[in-house]
VOPAGU-2260 file (C-alpha; in pm, 1 decimal, decimal comma):
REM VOPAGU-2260
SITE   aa  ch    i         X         Y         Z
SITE  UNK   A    0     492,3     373,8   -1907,3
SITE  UNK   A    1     765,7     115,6   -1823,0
SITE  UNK   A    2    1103,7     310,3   -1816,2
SITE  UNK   A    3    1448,2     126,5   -1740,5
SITE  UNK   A    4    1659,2     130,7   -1419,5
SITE  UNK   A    5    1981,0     -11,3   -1316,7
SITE  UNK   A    6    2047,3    -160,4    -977,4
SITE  UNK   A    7    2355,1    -247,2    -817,8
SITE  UNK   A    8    2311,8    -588,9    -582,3
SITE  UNK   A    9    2568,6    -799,9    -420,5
SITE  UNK   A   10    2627,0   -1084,9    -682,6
SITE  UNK   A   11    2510,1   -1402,4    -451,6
SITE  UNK   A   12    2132,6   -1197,4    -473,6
SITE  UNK   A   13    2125,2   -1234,7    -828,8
SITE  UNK   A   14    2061,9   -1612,7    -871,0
SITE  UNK   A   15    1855,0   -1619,4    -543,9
SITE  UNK   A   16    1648,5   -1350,4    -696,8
SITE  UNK   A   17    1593,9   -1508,1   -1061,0
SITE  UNK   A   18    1558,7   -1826,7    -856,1
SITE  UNK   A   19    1256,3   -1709,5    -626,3
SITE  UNK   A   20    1140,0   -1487,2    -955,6
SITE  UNK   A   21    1100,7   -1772,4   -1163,6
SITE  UNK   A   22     941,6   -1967,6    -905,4
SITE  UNK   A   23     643,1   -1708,3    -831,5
SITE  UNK   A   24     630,0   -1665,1   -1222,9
SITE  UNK   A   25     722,0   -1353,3   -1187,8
SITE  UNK   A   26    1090,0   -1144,0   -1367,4
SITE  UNK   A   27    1326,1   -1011,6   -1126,6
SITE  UNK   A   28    1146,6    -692,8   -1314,1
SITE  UNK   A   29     839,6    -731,2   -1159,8
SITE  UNK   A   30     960,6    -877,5    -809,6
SITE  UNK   A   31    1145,4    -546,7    -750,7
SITE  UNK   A   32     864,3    -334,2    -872,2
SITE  UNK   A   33     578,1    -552,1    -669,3
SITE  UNK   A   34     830,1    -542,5    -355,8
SITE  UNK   A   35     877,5    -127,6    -432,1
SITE  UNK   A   36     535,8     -94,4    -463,6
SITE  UNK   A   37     465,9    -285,2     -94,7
SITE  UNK   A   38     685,8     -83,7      73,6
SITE  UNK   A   39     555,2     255,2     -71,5
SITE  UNK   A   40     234,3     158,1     -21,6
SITE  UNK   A   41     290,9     117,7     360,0
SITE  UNK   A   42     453,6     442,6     394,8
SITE  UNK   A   43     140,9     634,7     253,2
SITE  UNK   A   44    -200,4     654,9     474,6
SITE  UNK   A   45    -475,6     463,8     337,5
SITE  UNK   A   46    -794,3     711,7     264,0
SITE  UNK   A   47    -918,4     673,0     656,5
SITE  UNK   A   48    -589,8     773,4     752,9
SITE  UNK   A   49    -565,6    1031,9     546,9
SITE  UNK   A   50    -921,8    1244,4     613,7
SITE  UNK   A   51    -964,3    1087,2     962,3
SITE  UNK   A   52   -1067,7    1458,2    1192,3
SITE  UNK   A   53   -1044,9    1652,2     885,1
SITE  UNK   A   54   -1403,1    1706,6     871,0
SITE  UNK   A   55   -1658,2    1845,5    1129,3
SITE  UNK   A   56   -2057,4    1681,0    1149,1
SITE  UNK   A   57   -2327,8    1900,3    1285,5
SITE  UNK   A   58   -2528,2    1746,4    1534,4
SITE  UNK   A   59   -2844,9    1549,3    1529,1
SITE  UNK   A   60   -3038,1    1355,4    1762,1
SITE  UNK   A   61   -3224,8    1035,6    1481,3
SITE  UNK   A   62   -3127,5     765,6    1531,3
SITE  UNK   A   63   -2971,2     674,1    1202,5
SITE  UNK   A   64   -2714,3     932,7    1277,6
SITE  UNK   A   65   -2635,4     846,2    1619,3
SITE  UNK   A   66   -2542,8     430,7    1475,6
SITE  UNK   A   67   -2341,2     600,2    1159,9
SITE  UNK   A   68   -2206,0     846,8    1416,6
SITE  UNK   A   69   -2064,3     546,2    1701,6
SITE  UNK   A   70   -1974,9     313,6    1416,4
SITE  UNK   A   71   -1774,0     549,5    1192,9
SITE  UNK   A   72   -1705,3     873,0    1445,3
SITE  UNK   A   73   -1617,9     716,4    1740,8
């Protein structure tokens, strides 16, 4: 659900911004909320990140394990 927001920008940004807006296509709308979403999006682990350690493998000795285990363990 799309829900309204005001901003408060220095006035030379607002032409430069409807300027490079209409150029990629794109409202000033949508650049803000595809910029916000970049940035937030870098802040947050991706799911690697996230559960990387968490869990704990018993061991085995085929060798199917020990390739997953060196490509994705190690």
């Amino acid at each position: 659900m799309k829900a309204k927001l005001n901003l408060t920008i220095e006035q030379e940004l607002i032409p430069i911004s409807k300027k490079y807006a209409r150029a990629q296509g794109i409202s000033v709308s949508q650049l803000v909320e595809k910029l916000l979403r970049q940035l937030t999006e870098k802040e947050s682990p991706n799911f690697s990140e996230k559960w990387q350690g968490k869990f704990q493998t018993e061991e085995r000795q085929d060798a199917r394990y020990t390739k997953l285990q060196d490509r994705f363990l190690k």
